[in-house]
N, C-alpha and C positions, 0 to 999 in steps of 0.2 A: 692536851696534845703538845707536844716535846718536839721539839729539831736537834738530831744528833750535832756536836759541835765539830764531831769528828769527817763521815761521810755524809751531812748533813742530811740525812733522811728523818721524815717524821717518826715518831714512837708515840706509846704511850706510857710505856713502865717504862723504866729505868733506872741510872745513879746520878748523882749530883756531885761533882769536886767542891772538896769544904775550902778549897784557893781560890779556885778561877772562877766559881760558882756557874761551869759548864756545866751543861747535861749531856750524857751519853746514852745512847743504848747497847745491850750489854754483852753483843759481841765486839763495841768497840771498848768499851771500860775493860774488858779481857777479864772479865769475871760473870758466870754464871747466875740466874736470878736465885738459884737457891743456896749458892756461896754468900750472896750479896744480904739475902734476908738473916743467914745465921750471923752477922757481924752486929747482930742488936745495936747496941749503945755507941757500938764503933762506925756506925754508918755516915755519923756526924761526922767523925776524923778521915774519910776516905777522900781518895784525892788519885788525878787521874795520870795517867801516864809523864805528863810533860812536866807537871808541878812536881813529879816526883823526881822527876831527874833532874829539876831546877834546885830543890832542894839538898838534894845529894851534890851540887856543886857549892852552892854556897857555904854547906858545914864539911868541906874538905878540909879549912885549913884548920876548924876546928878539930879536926878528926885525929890530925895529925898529935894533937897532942892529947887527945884525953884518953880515955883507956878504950881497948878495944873495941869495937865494933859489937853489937849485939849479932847473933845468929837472927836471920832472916827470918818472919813467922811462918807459919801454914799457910797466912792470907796472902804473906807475897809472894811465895814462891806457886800458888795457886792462881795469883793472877800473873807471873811470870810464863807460865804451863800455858794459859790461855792465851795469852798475847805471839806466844810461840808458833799458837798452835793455827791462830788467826794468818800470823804470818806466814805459816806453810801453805794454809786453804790461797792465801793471795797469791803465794808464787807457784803454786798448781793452776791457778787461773789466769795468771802471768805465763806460761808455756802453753797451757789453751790457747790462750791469744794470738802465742809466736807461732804455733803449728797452724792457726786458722789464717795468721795472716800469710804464712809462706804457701799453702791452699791458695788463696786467694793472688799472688803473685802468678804461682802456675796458671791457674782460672784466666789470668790477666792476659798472658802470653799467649795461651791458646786461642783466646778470644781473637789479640792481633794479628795469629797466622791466618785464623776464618776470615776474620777482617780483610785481611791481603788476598785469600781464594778467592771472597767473595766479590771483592772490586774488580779482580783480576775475570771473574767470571762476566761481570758484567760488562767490562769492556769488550770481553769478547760475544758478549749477548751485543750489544750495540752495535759492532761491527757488523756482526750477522745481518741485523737486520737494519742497516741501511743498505747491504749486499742485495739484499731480497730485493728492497727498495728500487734499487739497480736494475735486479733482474726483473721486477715487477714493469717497469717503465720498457723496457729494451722489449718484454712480451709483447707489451701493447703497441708500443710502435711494430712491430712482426705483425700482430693481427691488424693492425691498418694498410700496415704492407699487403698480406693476404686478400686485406677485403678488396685494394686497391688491385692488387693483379687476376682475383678473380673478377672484377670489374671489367678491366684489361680484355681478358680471356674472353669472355662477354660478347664485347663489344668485337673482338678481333674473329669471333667465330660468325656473329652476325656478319661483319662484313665478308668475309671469307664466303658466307652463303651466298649475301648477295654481289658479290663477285661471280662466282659460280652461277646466278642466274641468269646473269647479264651475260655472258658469255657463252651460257648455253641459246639464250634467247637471239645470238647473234650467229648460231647456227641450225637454227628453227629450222630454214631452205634449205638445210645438208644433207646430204647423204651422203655414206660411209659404203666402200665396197670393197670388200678383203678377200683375199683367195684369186686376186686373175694375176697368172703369169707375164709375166715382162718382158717383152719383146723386143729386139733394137728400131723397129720401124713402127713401133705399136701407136696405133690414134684410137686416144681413149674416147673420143665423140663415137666411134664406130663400136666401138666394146660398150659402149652404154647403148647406143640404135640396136647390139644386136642381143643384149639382155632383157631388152624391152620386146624387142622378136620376139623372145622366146617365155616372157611373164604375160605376154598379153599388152602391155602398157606401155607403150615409147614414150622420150621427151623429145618431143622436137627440138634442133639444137637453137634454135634460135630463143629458146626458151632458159637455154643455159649460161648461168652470168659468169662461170666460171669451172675447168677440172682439171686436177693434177694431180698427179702421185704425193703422199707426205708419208716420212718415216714412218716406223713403227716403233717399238721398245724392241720387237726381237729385227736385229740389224741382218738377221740372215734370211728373212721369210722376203715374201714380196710386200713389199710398197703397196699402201691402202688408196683406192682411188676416193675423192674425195669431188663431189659433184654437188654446185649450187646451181638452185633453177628458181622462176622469180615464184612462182607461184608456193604457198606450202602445199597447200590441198591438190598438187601435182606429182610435189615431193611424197605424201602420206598413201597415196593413192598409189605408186610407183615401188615404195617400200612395203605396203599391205600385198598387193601380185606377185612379189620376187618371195615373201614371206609362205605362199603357197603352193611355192614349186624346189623342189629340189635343182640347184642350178649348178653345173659339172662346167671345168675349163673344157670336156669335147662338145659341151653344148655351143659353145661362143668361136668353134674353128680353131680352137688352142690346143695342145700337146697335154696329155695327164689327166688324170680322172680326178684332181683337187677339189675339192667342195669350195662355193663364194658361195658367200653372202652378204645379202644386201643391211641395211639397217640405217637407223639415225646416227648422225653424225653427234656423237654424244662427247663432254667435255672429258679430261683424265679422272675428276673425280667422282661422274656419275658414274662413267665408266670402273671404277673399283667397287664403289654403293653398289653398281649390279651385279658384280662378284659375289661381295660379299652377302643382297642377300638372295641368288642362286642357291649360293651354299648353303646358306640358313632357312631356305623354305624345303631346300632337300632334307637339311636335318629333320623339321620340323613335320614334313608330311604335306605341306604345302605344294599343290598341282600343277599349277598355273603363275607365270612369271614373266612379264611383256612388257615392252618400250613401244608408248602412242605418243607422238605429238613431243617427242623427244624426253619422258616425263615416263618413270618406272611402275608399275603395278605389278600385285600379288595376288593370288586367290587360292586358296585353299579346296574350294572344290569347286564346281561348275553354279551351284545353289549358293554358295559364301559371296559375300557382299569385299568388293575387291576393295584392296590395300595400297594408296600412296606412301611410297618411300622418296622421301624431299629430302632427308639426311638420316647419317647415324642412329640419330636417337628415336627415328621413326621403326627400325628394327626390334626393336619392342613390343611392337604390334605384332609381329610374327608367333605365335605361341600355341 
């Protein structure tokens, strides 16, 4: 096994320079194995590229004087042809090189504009999502917000309820009587003695701890009389009798045939609850709809097991 002197690659066959006693293999000697082998005898005398042109310098000056130059043999201008030819195969692999490396410049440049998209992308991926981040944070304080105001809500409807109990509970002893015309000399202690005439069921006035006219919503109709007495079971008893007669201003000595009626002195908001659900047991088929003891019921028919309405969301029962 041989190391080229030249591309120093291993061989096995090859030439030897009879100067430098390098060894070549034989596309670097620039001569072919079966050139190499016809040179018989002359294989001794061959010698490689460099000693050759070492040698043609040193017999220049002899050159100059002794007689011409021999013509070139077969063998040099044979391994002239290959050395040639070695050299063209190089400079074809020499422009490979130059096209793959301007290739790979391009490749380069490309590379750095993805490079530039890609960083550019990701800043704007990052951005994004600390944005989210933001908006993630800002939601959740909202849903605390929400759970806090329905909390709020909550608590503001409970007490709104019992507001409205306590207030109803403070008109327990009321009575409410709408429809009697207004008189300039009118004494409502005699306008209740003589509805009580005419129910069956008086209140003695010394039973009554208070009675007065109070607005109404509609500013054009008559003023609602409004009658506390100590007793309830006076009061229920007094609104149960007027409940079973049809009662006429010419029943009471008054002008007009206007309808009163008597009932519980009921607060604004049951008072719309009984509105609204009026309305909704008439949608509904619902028969039956009354105020006891200042407190709303429903019943659907005379055999149906009657319905408390305490609020809103008791109208769900209606169905």
């Amino acid at each position: 096994m041989f190391r080229c002197a030249r591309c120093d690659a291993e061989f096995r066959d090859g030439v030897q320079c009879s100067l430098c006693q390098g060894h070549y293999d034989f596309p670097c000697a620039g001569i072919t194995e079966g050139g190499y082998r016809k040179l018989g005898d002359r294989k001794s005398t061959w010698k490689c590229s460099s000693c050759k042109a070492t040698g043609v310098a040193s017999s220049s000056t002899a050159a100059s004087s002794a007689p011409a130059a021999k013509s070139p043999t077969p063998a040099n201008m044979e391994s002239i042809a290959l050395e040639l030819k070695r050299l063209s195969i190089q400079m074809s692999s020499l422009q490979s090189l130059a096209t793959n490396i301007q290739a790979i410049q391009t490749d380069i440049a490309e590379l750095k504009t993805i490079k530039a998209s890609v960083e550019f992308v990701q800043c704007s991926v990052e951005a994004l999502s600390n944005r989210c981040t933001e908006i993630s944070q800002e939601v959740q304080s909202l849903l605390k917000t929400r759970e806090e105001l329905q909390q709020l809500q909550q608590r503001f409807s409970k007490m709104e309820v019992s507001l409205n109990e306590f207030e109803q509970r403070s008109r327990i002893n009321n009575i409410e009587i709408k429809g009697v015309p207004s008189t300039p000399s009118e004494n409502l202690f005699e306008v209740v003695g003589r509805i009580g005439d005419v129910i069956g069921c008086t209140i003695p006035k010394e039973h009554i701890n208070y009675i007065a006219r109070i607005p109404t919503r509609n500013e054009k109709g008559n003023k609602s009389i409004i009658v506390s007495v100590h007793s309830r079971y006076l009061k229920e008893d007094f609104v149960a009798a007027a409940k079973k007669r049809t009662i006429v201003a010419a029943n009471l000595g008054l002008h007009g045939e206007s309808r009163i009626f008597v009932n519980d002195h009921l607060t604004l908001q049951n008072k719309l609850l009984l509105n609204k659900t009026k309305n909704l047991a008439k949608e509904r088929g619902f028969a039956f709809v009354w105020v006891r003891g200042c407190k709303i019921f429903t019943r659907k028919n005379p055999t149906a097991h009657a319905i408390r309405v305490i609020s809103e969301s008791d109208l769900k029962k209606i169905n």
